[in-house]
N, C-alpha and C positions, 0 to 999 in steps of 0.2 A: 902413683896418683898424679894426676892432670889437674892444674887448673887455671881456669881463666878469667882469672875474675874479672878483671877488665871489659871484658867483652860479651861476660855471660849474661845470658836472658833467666833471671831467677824467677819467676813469675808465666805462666802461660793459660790463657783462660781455655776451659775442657774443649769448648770449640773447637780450637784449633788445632787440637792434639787426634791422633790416628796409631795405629798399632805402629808406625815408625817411630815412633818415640818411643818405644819401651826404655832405651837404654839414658834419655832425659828423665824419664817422671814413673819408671817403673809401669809393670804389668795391669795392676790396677788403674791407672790414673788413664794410660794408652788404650784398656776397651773401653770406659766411659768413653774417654772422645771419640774412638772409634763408631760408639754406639749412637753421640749426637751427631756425628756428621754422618753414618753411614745406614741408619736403622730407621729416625724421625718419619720417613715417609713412608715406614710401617707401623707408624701408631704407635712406635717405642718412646715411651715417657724416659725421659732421665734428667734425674736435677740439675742445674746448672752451677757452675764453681769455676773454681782456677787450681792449676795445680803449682807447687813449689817443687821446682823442679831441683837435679839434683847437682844442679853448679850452686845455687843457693848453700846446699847439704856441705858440699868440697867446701866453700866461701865460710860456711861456720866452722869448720872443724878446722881450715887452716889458719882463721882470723883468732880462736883461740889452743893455737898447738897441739889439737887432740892427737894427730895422727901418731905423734912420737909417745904420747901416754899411752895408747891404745894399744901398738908395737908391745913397749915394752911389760907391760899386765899380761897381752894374750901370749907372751911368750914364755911366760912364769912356772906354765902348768898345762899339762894335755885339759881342754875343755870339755872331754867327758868327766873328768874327777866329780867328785859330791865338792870339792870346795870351790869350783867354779862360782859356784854365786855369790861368792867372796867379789872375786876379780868384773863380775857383770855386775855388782853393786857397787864399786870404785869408778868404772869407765863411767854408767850413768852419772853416776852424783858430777864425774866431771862436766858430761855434757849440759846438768843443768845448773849447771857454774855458770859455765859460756855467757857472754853477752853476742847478741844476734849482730851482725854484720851492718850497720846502717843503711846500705844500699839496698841491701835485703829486706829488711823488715819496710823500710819505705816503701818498696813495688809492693810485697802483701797488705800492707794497708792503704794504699792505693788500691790494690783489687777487690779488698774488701768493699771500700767507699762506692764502688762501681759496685757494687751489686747492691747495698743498700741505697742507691740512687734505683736502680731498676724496680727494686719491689717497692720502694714506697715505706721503706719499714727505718724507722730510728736505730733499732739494734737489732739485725736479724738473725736470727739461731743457724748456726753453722753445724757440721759435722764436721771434725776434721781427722782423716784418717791418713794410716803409714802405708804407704806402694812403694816396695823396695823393688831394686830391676833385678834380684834372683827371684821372686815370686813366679807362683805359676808356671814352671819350670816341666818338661814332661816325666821326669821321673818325682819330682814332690812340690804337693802342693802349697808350700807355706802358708795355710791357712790359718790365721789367728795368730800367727808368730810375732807381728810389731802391734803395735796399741793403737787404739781410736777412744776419740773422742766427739760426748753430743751434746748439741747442746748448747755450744761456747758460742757467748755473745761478748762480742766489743773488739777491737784491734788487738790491745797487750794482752786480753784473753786467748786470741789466738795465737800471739807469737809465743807467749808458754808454752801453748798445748802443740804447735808446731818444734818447738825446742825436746818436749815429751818424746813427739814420734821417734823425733832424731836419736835419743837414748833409746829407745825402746831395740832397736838396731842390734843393741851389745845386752838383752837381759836374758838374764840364763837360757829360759826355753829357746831363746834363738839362736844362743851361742851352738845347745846341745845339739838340737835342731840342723844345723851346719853341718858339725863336724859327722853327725850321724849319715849325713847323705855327702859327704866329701865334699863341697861348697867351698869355694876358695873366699878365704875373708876380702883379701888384699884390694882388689877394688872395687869393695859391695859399697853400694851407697844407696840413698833412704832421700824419697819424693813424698810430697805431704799433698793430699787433694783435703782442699777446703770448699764443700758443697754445700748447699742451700739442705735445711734441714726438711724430712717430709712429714706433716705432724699425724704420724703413725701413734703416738701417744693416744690420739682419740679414734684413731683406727688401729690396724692390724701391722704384723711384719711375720719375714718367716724371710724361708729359704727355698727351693727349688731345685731339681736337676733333672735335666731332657732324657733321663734313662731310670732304670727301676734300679737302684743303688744296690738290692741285693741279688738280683739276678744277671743284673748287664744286659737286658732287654732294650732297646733305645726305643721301639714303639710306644712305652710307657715314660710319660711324662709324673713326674712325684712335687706334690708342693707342700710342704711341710709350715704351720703358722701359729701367731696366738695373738692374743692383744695385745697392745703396748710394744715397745719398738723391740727391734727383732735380733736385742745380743740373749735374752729368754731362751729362743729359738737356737741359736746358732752354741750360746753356751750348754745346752740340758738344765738349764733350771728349771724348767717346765715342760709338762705333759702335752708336747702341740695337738692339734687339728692337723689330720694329713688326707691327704686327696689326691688320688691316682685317675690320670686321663689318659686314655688313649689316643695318643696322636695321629694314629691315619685316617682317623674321622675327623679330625679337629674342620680339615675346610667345608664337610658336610654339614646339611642344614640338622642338625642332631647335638646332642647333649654327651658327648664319650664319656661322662665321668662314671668310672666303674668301683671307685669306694668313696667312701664319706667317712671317715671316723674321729669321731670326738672325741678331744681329750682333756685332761681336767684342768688343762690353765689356773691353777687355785692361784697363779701372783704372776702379776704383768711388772715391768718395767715402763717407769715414767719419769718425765723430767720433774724436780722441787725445787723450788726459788729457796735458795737460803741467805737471800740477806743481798751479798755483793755477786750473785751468780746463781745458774743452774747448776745441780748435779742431780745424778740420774741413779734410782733405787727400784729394788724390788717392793711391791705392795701389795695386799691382796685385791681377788679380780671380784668383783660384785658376784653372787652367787646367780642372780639371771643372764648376768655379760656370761661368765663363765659356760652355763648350760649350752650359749648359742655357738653357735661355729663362726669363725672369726673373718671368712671368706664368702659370699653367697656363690650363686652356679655360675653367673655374667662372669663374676670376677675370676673366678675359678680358669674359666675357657679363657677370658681375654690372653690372663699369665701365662697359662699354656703354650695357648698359640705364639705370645713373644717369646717361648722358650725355645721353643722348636726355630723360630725365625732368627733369633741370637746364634742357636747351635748349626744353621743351616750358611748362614755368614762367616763364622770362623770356620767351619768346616773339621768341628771336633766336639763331641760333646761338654756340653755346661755345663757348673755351679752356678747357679743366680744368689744375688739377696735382692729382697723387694722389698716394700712397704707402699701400705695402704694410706691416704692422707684422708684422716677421718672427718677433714671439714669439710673440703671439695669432693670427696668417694673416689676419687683417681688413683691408679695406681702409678709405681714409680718401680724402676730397675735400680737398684743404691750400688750393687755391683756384677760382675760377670768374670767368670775364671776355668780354666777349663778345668774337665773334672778327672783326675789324675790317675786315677784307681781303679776303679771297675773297667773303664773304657783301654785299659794298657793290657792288661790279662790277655794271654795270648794264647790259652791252653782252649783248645776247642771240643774236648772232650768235658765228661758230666761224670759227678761222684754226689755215689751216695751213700750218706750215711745212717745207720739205724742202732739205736739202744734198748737194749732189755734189760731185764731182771733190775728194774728201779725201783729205789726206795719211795717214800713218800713224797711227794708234791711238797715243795717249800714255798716258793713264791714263785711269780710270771711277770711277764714281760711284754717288751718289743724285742722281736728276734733279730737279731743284727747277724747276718752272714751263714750257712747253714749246716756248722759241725757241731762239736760234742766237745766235753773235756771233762775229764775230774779231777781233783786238784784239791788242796784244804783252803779253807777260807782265811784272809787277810780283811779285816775292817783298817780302813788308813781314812783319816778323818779332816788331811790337811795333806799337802805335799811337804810339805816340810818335816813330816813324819816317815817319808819315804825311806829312808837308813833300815828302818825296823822291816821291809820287803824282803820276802826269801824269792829265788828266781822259780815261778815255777808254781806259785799261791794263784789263787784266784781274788780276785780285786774288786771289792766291794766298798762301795762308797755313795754319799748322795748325789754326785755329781762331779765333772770332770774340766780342766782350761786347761789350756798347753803347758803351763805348770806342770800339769799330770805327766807329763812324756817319758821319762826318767823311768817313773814307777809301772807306766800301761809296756813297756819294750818290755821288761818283764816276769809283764804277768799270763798265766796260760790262758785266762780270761777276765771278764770285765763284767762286773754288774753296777747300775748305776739304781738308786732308786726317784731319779728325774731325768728326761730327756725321752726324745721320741729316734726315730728313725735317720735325721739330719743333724740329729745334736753333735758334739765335738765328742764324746766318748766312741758314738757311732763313727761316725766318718774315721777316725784315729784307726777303731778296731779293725776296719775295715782293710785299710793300709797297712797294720801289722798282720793280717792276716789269723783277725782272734773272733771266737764265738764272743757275743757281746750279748747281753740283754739289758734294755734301757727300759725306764719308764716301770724298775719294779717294786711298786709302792711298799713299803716296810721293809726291804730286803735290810737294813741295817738291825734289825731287831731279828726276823726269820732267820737271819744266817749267821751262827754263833761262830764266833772268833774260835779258829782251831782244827772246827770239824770237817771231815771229807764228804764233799759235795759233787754232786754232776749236773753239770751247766751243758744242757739241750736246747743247740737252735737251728734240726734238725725236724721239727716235727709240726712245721707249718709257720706262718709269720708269728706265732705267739711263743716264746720261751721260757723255759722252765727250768728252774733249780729243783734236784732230788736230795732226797737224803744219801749219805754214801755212794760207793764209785758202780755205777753202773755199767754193764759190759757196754762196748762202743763196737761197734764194726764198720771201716770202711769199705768200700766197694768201686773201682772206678768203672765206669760203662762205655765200652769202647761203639762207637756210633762208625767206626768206618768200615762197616760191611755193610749198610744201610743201603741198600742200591734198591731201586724202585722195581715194585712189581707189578700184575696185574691186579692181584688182590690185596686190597687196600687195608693196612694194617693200621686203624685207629687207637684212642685211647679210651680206655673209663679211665672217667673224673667224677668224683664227689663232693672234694674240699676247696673252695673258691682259697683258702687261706695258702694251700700247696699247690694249687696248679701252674699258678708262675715260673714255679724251677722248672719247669718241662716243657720252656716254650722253643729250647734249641733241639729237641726231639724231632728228628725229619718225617712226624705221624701225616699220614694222609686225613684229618680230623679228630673229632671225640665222638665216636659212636655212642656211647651211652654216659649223659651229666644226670646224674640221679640229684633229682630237688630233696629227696629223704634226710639226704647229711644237711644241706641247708637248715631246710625247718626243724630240724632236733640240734644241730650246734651254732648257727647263728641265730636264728630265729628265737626258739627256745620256748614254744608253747605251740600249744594244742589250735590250727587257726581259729577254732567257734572261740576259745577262753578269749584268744586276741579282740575278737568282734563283740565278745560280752563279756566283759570282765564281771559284772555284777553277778550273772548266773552260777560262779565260782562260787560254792557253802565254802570252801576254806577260807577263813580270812586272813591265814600266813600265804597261801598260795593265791590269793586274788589280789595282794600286796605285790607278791613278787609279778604278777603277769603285769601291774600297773606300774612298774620299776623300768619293766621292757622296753614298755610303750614310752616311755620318758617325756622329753620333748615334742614327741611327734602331735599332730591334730588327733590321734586315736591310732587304735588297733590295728585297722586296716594300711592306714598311712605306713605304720612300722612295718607293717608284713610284706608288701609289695615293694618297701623300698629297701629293705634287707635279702629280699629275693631275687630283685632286678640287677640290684650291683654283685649278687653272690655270681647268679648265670652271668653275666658282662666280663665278670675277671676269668671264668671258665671259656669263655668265648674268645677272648684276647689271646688266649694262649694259644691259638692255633688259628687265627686270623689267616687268609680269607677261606682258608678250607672252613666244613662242615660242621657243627655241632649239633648234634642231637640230641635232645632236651625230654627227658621223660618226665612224664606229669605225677606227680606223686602217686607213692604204693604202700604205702604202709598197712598194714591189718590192725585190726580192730585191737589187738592186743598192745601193740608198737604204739599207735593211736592215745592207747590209756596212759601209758607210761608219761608220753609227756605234760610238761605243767600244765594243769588246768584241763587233762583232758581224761580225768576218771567221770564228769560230769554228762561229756556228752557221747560216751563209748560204752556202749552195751558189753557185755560177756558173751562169748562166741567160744561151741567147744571144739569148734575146729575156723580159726580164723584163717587157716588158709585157704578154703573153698566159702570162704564166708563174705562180709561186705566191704568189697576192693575194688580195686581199679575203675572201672567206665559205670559199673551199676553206680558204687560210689558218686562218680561228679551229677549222675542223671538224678537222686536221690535230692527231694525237698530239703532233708535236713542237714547235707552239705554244700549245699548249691550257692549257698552266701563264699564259702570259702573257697571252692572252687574258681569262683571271680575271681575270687584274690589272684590266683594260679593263674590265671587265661591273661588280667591286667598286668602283672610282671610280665609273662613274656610279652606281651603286646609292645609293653614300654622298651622290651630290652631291643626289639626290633624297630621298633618306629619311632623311640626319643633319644636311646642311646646311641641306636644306629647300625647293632651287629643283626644285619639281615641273613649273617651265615647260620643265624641261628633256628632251627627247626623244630618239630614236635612229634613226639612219640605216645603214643596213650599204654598203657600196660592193662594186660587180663581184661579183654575187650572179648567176649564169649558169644555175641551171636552179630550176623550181618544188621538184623535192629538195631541193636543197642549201637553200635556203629555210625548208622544213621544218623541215629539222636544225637549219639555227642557230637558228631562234627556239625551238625544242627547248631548244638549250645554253642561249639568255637567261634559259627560264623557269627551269632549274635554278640558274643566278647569278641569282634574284632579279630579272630585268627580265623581266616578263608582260606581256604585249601587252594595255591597257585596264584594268593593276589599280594605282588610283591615278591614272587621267589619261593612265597611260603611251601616248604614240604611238611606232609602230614604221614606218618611213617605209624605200624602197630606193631605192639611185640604180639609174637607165635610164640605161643606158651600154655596153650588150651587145645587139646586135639583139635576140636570143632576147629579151629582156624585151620588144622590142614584139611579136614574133610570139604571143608567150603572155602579154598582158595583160592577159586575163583571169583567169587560172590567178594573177599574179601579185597581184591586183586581190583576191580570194578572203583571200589571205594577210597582206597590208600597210594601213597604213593611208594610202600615199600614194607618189607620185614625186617623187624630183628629177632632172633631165633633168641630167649630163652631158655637155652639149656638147662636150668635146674627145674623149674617148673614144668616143662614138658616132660622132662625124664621124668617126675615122679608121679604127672596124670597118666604119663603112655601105662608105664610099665607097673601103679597102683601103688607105687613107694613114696613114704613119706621122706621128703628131703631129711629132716633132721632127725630120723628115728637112730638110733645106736644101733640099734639090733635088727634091724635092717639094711645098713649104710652097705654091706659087701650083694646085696641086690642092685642098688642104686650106683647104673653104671648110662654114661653117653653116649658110648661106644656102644651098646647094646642094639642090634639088628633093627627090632620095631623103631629105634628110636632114627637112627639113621634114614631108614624107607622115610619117616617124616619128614624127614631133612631134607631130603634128596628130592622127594613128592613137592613141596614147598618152592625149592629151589628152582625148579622144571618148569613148572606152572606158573611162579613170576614172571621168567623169563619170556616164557609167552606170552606176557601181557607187557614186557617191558618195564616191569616194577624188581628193583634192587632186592635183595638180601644181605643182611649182615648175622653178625654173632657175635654176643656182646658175654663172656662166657669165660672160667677160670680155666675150661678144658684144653683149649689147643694150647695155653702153655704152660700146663700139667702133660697134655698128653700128646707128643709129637705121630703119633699112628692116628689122634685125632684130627689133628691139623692137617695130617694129609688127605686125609676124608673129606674134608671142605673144603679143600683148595682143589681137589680133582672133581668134586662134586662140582663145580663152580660157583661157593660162595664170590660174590663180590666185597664182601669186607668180612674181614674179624678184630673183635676190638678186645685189647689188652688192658691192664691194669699198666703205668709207666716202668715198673721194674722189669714188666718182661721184657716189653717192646723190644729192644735191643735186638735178644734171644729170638724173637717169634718174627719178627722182621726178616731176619735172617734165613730162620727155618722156610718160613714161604721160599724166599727167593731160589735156595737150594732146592725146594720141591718143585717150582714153577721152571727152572733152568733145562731147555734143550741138552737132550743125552750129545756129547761131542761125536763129530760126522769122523767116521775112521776116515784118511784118506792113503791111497794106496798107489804109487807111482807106476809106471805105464811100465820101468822095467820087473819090477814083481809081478 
């Protein structure tokens, strides 16, 4: 250890600090000022303070002999032991023995005094928080390991709370912390930033980070938030608000935010006056604060965009914390770190994992990271209970703080029943590399002490506990035969909640985004029930359609804004390639099924030559809800700003009806060629090949239907049983379609695709359309790989024999 007290500068206001200080004032303390001197004239907010730097840290710990206490305790015992927090409750208690250094504590209250000159304020609320110089480190993030404090008003307030950080250095979770990543104790020392408080009490706070934390996508910008200041957010005591934007539109004149979800904030953290000070509690959130989301769309972008511009300057991606200042509506950066986990992954290949044969649904979640496990359940209801952990349990609890650390190494999983997607159990799990599910309300009662469970967070961003061990199958997908073809190998997509993991798939677009899985799993009703809830005779089901609707201004509001951001997160995933958007197909029977939709759906004894596709949107009595359909996409191209996105109509049966509907698009706003727009039809109805020309005239492309046409060609019902060994693609007449189709685009200059379970079922089929010269065929993501592949081998030049001049 060095020190200089004589001549050290204990004291440095943020200004003047830049990432060369780290090894003065810690990694904390060095991007604030980094960020005031280097960011300011991009509109980056950041409070103003001074940091205590770490000759201050040296000047206390040699002014009362810690260095030889500390020696001798950390020497006692390996600092993994369970009795370690023996020895980190000795070191503190000494630290706050200590008396502060006089010279010391006189610069901090002299800097304090200067900033209560500045604002105008008699006693102004500080934050003061611990920036040790191991922070932020590229293999671990020490996040959450030394303590903060909000809130502290008056000078001896702060030198306490600055004597705190100081201890906080040697408490257990730090000690563990250390030893866990090899961290050499000997000359770690501990900077204190004392900043100007943001009063987020009356606004918002949360966290951030410039990449999709569960995918490792950096185009996706995540802001995770709630009321009241933002250790809520950062600890899992609550269910945030989380909001994903798309950052390569961000400098577009457009809105990227491609989710919005609400979460149930039931208790905000705020300051209470108790007498001689602040200290700060959980409370409950007003039940209308609660319903609202804690961020509007301005403020959503503005953070964004400083996200991207923070991670574009260090030149690594971010953790932010932020806070909203609820009197002035400004936002504020409170801190900046890089983000240690996702972004280090260095494995460039994709695994997937699938479970069957599950028991019962227990509870759900937020899916944190996207394996499987099963395991017997552990309830641990305190860290200090952690002794009773088998290695190997599943770890169920209401909530997690670096305390937890000891007991999350482990456990094969993690359930928390508070916290969202940036909470500390999340980010931890992430780093040990564990299925995690947060935010899963009652899991402490749903999941009985003992029993064997399967924790799935495999099966989209929602996760789920089963009953008993369910089979798990890993699979890795090797992408390095992926070499480009002529024929463009896209994907179907359905689920906006799974299409993220498949955004390192090297697909030439999504030939076919069916809106069906939208409005039956996010959406969740019938659209006329959405548009009249009243006309619902059920009054348990005209309850639940009005649950839906929630906060929104009506029905309509919920349905286009749940289907704009479902297409938007389908869209992202393959940015700036292609998406083709098919307009809903459901039959009159699928129709009934969902909520609130036995009212306006007739019985049809064969709804599959029944009321579908283009007759459907042309029909008086869905033409209200078809809106809804034409206004999402509208919005998703001209406010969110994904123009990759295009339109397909399905079972479109004569060159009128054709007309008409693209008639109806252009009065919603979707014009065939204004803006890029493509209007594309599925062939799925002989008539479409007999009249492909007429059809050719009109559109600007095919996608071939294979199930459908196969079973108008050939008079087979797709799902008959006792017919299914008829119902074949490969079958001749069906082919001649194919092929007829194919020919006759080309001479008008109109694409073809094939959006079909056949070519990666049936490799004799695939080669049918690629020699035919389909221009795309689109896969389900599991195949791709396989059928990527397969093209490229079909499409590959026979090798030229070459034969030397002496042979």
């Amino acid at each position: 250890m060095a020190t200089q007290t004589s001549m050290d500068e204990f004291v440095i206001p943020l200004s003047r600090i830049s990432m060369r200080d780290v090894a003065r004032v810690g990694g904390k303390n060095a991007s604030l000022g980094e960020m005031i001197g280097a960011l300011s004239d991009a509109g980056i907010r950041v409070p103003g303070g001074f940091a205590v730097t770490v000759d201050a840290y040296w000047a206390f710990v040699e002014h009362n002999d810690l260095k030889r206490q500390i020696d001798e305790l950390t020497d006692l015992v390996d600092p993994t032991a369970q009795h370690a927090r023996v020895i980190a409750a000795e070191i503190q208690a000494a630290f706050r023995r200590g008396r502060m250094p006089e010279p010391v504590a006189a610069k901090i209250c002299d800097a304090y005094h200067a900033m209560l000159a500045e604002s105008g304020e008699d006693k102004l609320p500080v934050a003061v928080r611990s920036s040790a110089t191991a922070e932020d480190m590229p293999n671990a993030s020490f996040a959450g390991q030394q303590d903060t404090y909000l809130y502290v008003r008056g000078c001896e307030e702060i030198l306490r709370r600055v004597k705190d950080c100081f201890a906080s250095l040697y408490n257990e979770r730090a000690i563990a912390y250390r030893a866990e990543n090899a961290i050499d104790d000997a000359d770690l020392a501990l900077s204190v930033v004392v900043q100007r408080m943001v009063r987020s009490d009356s606004g918002s706070a949360g966290v951030a980070f410039s990449l999709d934390t569960e995918t490792g996508n950096q185009d996706m910008v995540v802001i995770s938030g709630a009321w009241g200041l933002g250790e809520s957010v950062v600890q899992g005591s609550v269910d945030p608000d989380e909001f994903q934007v798309f950052a390569p539109l961000l400098e577009r004149d457009v809105s990227p935010i491609v989710d919005r979800s609400a979460g149930a904030k039931k208790s905000m953290i705020v300051p209470v006056w108790s007498g001689d000070g602040f200290t700060v509690r959980a409370v409950d959130t007003p039940p209308e604060k609660a319903r609202r989301l804690c961020l509007d769309d301005a403020s959503v972008l503005e953070l964004a965009r400083w996200v991207k511009r923070i991670e574009a300057h260090y030149g690594h991606p971010v953790d932010v914390e932020w806070a909203l200042d609820g009197e002035t509506q400004e936002l504020f950066i409170v801190q900046a770190r890089p983000e240690t986990v996702i972004s280090n992954r260095t494995d460039s290949g994709m695994c997937r994992t699938r479970i069957s044969q599950k028991g019962a649904p227990l509870t759900r979640g937020v899916a944190i990271g996207d394996g499987a496990v099963s395991g017997r359940v552990r309830q641990v209801v305190s860290p200090e209970f952690q002794d009773e952990f088998q290695d190997g349990e599943i770890l169920v609890t209401e909530m997690t703080d670096p305390n937890w650390l000891p007991v999350m190494r482990r456990a094969a999983a993690i359930v928390t029943e508070n916290g969202g997607r940036t909470s500390h159990a999340a980010i931890v799990a992430r780093e040990l590399g564990l299925p995690a599910i947060t935010g899963a309300e009652g899991a402490m009662e749903a999941l009985r002490p003992g029993t064997e469970v399967t924790v799935s967070c495999c099966e989209g961003s929602i996760g789920r506990v089963y009953e008993g061990r369910a089979l798990i199958e890993t699979e890795e997908i090797d992408l390095s035969d992926c070499q480009e073809t002529r024929t463009k190998v896209m994907l179907n997509l359905a689920d906006p909640t799974r299409a993220p993991k498949w955004w390192r798939l090297p697909a030439d677009g999504v030939g076919l985004a069916r809106l069906e899985f939208i409005v039956a799993n996010q959406i969740g009703a019938h659209p006329s029930a959405l548009l009249n809830p009243a006309m619902v005779d059920c009054e348990a089901t005209r309850r639940k359609v009005e649950a839906l609707i929630g906060t929104y201004e009506d029905g309509r509001a919920y349905f286009i804004d749940k289907l704009s951001t479902g297409i938007a997160k389908i869209a992202a995933t393959v940015w700036p390639n292609p998406v083709v958007v098919r307009t809903s197909d459901f039959k009159t029977n699928e129709y009934r099924d969902l909520l609130g939709g036995s009212v306006f759906e007739q019985h049809e004894e064969n709804p599959m030559l029944g009321w579908r596709g283009v007759s459907r949107y042309l029909h008086p009595d869905y033409a209200e809800a078809f809106a809804m359909e034409c206004e999402a996409l509208r919005r998703v191209r001209m406010e969110i700003g994904f123009d990759n996105v295009h339109v397909m109509l399905p079972f479109c049966r004569t060159t009128g009806e054709a007309r008409d509907v693209l008639d109806l698009l252009r009065r919603h706003g979707l014009t065939r060629g204004e803006n890029g727009l493509k209007i594309l039809v599925m062939c799925e109805v002989p008539s479409n090949v007999f009249q492909v020309d007429g059809f050719c005239e009109l559109f600007d492309g095919f996608s071939i239907g294979s199930n459908d046409l196969t079973q108008l060609i050939l008079g087979v019902e797709r799902d008959s049983g006792r017919l299914s060994s008829l119902f074949n693609e490969n079958d001749p007449a069906v082919r001649t379609a194919i092929e007829t189709v194919i020919q006759r685009a080309h001479v008008h200059g109109k694409t073809v695709g094939l959006c079909g379970q056949a070519p990666s079922d049936n490799p004799e089929f695939a080669r049918f359309l690629v020699d035919a010269g389909i221009d795309s065929i689109s896969v389900v993501p599991d195949s791709f790989a396989g059928v990527k592949k397969l093209v490229w081998d079909i499409e590959a030049p026979e090798p030229v024999l070459q034969i030397s001049a002496a042979e």
